[in-house]
N, C-alpha and C positions, 0 to 999 in steps of 0.2 A: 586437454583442458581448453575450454573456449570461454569467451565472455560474452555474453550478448546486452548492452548497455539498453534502458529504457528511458534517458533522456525528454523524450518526445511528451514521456504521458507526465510530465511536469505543467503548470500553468500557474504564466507568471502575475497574466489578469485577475486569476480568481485569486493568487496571493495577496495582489495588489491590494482587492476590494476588500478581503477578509480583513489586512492591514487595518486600511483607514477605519473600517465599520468599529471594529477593537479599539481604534484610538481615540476616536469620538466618543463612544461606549464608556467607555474606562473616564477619558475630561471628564465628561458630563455626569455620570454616578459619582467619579469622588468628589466633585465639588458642591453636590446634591449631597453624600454623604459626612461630607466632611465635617458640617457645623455640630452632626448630632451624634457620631461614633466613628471619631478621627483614627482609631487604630483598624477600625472594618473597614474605612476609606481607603489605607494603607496597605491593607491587607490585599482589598481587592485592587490595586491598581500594580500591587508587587506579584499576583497572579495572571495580570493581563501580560505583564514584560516580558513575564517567563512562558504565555501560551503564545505569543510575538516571535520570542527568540528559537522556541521549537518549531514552531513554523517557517524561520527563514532557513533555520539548519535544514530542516526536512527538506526546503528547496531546490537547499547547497548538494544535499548529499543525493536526491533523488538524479541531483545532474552528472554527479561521480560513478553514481553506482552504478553496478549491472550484476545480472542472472548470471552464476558461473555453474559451466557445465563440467564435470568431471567426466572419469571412466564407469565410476561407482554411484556418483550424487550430483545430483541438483542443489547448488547452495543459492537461495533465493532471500539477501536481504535488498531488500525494497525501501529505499532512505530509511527513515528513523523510523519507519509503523512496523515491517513485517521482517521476521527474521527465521526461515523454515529451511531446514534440509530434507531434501524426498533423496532417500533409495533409487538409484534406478529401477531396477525388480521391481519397486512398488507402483511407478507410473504403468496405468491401463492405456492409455493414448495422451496424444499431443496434437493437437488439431487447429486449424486455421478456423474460427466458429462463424458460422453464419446466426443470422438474428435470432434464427429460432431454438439455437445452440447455448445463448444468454438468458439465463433465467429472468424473470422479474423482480426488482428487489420489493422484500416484502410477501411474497407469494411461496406457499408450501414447497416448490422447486427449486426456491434459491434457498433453503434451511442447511443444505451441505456446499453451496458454494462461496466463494468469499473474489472481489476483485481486487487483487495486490496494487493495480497502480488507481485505482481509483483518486480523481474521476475520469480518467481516460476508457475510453471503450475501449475492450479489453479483443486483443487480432491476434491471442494466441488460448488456447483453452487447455489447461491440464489435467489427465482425469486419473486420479488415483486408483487401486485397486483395493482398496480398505481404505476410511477415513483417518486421518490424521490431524495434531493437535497443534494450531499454530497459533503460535505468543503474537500478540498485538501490543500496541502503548498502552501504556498505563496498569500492566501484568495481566491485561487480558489475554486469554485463551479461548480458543474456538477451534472445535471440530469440523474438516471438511474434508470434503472428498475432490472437488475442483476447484480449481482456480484458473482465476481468469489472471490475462498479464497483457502487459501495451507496451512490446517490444519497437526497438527503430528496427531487426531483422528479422522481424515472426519466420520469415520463411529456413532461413539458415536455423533457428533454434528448432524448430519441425524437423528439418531434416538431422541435424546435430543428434536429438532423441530418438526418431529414426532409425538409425546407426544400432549395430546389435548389442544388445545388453548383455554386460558379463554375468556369467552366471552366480 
């Protein structure tokens, strides 16, 4: 069993900005909403604290966490968005990607890929042998085939998968 932590693909600037944007966002509509539907004011500003609070956990936890490799499994929760166990058997490769290896988002070639630490460019690429179905926030599900990941030791998690697969 190894850990491989992705710390790195954390960012605390874009946290930072999302913060304030939210918080000015949130002032300014409830006190625009407030005079004419004070429980929708309420409403929306008890929704903004709660997308605030899950964005600092996710911060917290993307800094705790890490990929844990087994003998058998890959357990890949990714802070609070992504929570997937691959099979060993089921990983096709594990590769260090070059540019042309990251699909475009939006483009019929990224339809089976998804990037776990977004928005970090992703220095490790995992390519399944069959599609599989990974839970996102909010009880979203999505079918994919790769994933991308923004390890602090891409190279050690390569080689870690590498390693021969139990049968």
């Amino acid at each position: 069993m190894r850990d491989f932590s992705y710390a790195s693909a954390r960012s605390g600037s874009l946290l930072a900005g999302i913060g304030i944007a939210l918080v000015v966002e949130t002032v300014a509509l409830h006190l625009w909403l407030y005079a004419r539907h004070p429980l929708l004011a309420w409403g929306l500003t008890a929704a903004s604290v709660g997308t605030l609070a899950w964005l600092v956990a996710d911060y917290v936890a993307m800094g705790r966490g890490a990929v844990r490799v087994d003998a058998d499994a890959v357990r890949m929760v990714i802070g609070r968005r992504v929570d997937a166990t691959v099979e060993r058997q089921s990983i096709e490769s594990v590769v260090r990607p070059g540019w042309k290896d990251i699909p475009e988002s939006g483009t019929p070639a990224a339809a089976d890929y998804l990037n776990l630490t977004k928005p970090a460019e992703p220095n490790v690429l995992v390519t399944l042998v069959a599609p599989k179905r990974v839970r996102l926030p909010g009880g979203i599900s999505r079918r994919v085939r790769r994933l991308g990941l923004h390890l602090d030791e891409p190279d050690g998690f390569v080689a870690a998968l590498g390693e021969a697969t139990p049968p």
